[in-house]
C-alpha positions in Angstrom: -14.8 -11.0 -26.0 -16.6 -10.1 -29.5 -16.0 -6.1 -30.1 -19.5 -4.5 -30.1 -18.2 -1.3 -31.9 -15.3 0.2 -33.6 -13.3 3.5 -32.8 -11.6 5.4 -35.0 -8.6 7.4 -33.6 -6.6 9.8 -35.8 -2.8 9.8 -34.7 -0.9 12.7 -34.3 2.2 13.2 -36.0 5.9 14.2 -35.4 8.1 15.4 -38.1 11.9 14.4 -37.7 14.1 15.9 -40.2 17.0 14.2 -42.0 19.1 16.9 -40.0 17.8 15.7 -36.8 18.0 12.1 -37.4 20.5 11.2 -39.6 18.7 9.6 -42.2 19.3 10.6 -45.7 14.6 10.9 -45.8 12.4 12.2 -44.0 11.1 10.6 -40.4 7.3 10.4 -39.5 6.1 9.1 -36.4 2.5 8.3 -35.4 1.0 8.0 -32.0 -2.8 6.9 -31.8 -4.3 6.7 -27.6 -7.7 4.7 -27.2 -9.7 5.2 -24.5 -12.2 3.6 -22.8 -10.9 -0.3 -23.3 -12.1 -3.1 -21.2 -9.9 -5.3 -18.8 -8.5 -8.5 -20.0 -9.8 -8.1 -23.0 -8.7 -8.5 -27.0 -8.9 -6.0 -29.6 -8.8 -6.1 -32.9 -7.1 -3.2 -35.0 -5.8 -2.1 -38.2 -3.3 0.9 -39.0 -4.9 3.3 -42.1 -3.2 5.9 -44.3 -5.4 7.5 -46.2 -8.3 5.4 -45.7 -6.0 2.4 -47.0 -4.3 -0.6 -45.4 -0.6 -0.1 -45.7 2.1 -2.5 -47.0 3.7 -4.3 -44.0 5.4 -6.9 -42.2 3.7 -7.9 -40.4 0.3 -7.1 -42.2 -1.3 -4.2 -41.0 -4.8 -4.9 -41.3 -4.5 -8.1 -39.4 -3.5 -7.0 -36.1 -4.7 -7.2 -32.3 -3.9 -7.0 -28.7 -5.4 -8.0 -25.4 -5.5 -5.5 -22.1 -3.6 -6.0 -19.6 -6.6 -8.3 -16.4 -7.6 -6.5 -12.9 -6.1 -9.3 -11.2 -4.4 -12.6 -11.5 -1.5 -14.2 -12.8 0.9 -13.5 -16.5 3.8 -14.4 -17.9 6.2 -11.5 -19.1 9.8 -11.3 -20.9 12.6 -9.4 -19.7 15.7 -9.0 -21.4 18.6 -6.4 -21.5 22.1 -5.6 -23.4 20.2 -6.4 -26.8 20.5 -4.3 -29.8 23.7 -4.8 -31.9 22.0 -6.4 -34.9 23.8 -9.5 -34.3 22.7 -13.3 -35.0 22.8 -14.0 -31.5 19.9 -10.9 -31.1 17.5 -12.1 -34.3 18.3 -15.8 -32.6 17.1 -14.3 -29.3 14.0 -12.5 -30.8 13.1 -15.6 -32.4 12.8 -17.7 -29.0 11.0 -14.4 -27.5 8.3 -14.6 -30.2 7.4 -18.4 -29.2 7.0 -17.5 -25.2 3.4 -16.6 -24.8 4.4 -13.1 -22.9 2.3 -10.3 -22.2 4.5 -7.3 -21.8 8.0 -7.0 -22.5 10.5 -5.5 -19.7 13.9 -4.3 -21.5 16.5 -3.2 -19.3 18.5 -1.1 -20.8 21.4 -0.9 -23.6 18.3 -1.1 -25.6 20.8 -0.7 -29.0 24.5 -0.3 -29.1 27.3 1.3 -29.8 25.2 4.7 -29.4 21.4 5.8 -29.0 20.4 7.6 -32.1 17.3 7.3 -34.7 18.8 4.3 -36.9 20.0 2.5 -34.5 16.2 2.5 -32.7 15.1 1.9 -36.2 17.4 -1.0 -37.3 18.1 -2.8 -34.0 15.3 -2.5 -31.7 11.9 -1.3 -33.9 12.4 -3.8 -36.9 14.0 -6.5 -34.8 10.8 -7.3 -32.7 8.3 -5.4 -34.6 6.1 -8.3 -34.8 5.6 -8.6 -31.0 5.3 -5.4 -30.7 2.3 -5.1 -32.9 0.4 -7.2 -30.3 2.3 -6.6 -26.8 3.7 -3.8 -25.3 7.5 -3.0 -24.1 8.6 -1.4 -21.4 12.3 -0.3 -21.9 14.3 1.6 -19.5 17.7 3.7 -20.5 20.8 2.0 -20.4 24.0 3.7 -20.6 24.7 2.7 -24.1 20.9 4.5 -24.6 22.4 8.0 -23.0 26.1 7.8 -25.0 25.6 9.5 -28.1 23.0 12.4 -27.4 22.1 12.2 -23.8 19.1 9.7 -24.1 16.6 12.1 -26.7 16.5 10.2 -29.2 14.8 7.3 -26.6 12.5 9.9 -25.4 11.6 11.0 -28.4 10.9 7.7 -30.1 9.4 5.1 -27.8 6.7 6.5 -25.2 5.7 6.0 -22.1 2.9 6.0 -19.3 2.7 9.5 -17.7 2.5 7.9 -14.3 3.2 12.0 -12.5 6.8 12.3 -14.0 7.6 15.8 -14.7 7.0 17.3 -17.8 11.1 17.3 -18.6 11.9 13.9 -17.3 9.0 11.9 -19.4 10.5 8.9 -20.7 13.5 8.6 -18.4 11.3 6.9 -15.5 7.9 5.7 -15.0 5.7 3.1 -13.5 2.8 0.9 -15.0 0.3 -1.6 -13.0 0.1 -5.1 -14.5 -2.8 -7.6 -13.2 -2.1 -7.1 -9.7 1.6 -6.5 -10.0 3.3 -2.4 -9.8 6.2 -1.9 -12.0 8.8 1.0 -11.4 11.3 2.0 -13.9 14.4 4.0 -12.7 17.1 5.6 -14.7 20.1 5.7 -12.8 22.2 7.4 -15.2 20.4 10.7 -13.9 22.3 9.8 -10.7 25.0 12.1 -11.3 23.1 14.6 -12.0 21.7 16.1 -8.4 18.9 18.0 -9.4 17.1 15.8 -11.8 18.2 12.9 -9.3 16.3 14.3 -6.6 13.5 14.9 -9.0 13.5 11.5 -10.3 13.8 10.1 -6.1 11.0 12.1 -5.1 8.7 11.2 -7.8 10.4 7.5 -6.5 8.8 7.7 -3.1 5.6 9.6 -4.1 4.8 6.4 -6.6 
């Protein structure tokens, strides 16, 4: 369907320090949310700084996405142990970008050896960037995700629908509809861990 409008929506931004991070400059990330979009629909979009089109790959004023339909059938990717860099990953990516998918389903080990900024960056953001640009992921943590700093730097990169989770367990578990189909996304390394377990069970049978 031909947009009758356009919306402008001004991100917000988080700061992440070369401390934080690890990387030798400084880390921005932006979050833009639209509201009001139409089912099984495609939009058309383009990411501004400063009022001006940014360099990218792929370009960012060519981009667009279509809404997920109230009901009926998709087809959707899911795929899990992925982010080492390797050939085998970019020869993987490749086949993904030539499925016609509408979401992505990643469960977990998202990067490897260790969850941190640069490995999100390098092995999972800039190795399916492209699809990202016009369908959405749904990752869940893996246990190579929680290794080096307990999961964080997932939550605080990638996000999530809010779908009730408590306020200190966004990220680590959620749920999403689809067309007619309910997804749930667990985390069972919080398994050990008997309070945010119970947490994350009753949320479980609430959803």
């Amino acid at each position: 369907a031909a947009m009758t409008s356009a919306q402008r929506v001004r991100a917000t931004t988080t700061v992440f320090p070369p401390a934080q991070t690890g990387f030798s400059f400084t880390f921005y990330q932006h979050r833009a949310e639209f509201t009001g979009l139409r089912p099984a629909t495609r939009y058309f979009y383009r990411v501004l700084v400063d009022s001006q089109v940014p360099t990218g790959d792929p370009p960012l004023g060519e981009l667009s996405f279509a809404t997920a339909p109230v009901s009926g059938p998709f087809r959707f990717l899911a795929l899990g142990d992925s982010g080492a860099g390797t050939f085998e990953q970019a020869e993987v990516a490749a086949r993904m970008r030539s499925e016609p998918a509408s979401l992505v389903l990643h469960t977990g080990d998202v990067v490897y050896l260790s969850g941190n900024h640069a490995t999100y960056q390098n092995y999972y953001f800039d190795s399916y960037r492209d699809m990202m640009s016009r369908i959405p992921f749904f990752p869940v943590l893996g246990n190579h995700d929680v290794l080096q700093d307990a999961g964080a730097s997932f939550v605080a990169l990638l996000d999530f629908p809010a779908s009730g989770v408590p306020a200190e367990d966004r990220g680590r578990y959620y749920s999403f509809d689809w067309s007619d189909v309910h997804f749930v996304a667990v985390d069972s390394n919080l398994l050990p861990d008997v309070e945010r377990s119970a947490r994350m069970l009753a949320w479980l049978e609430q959803d």
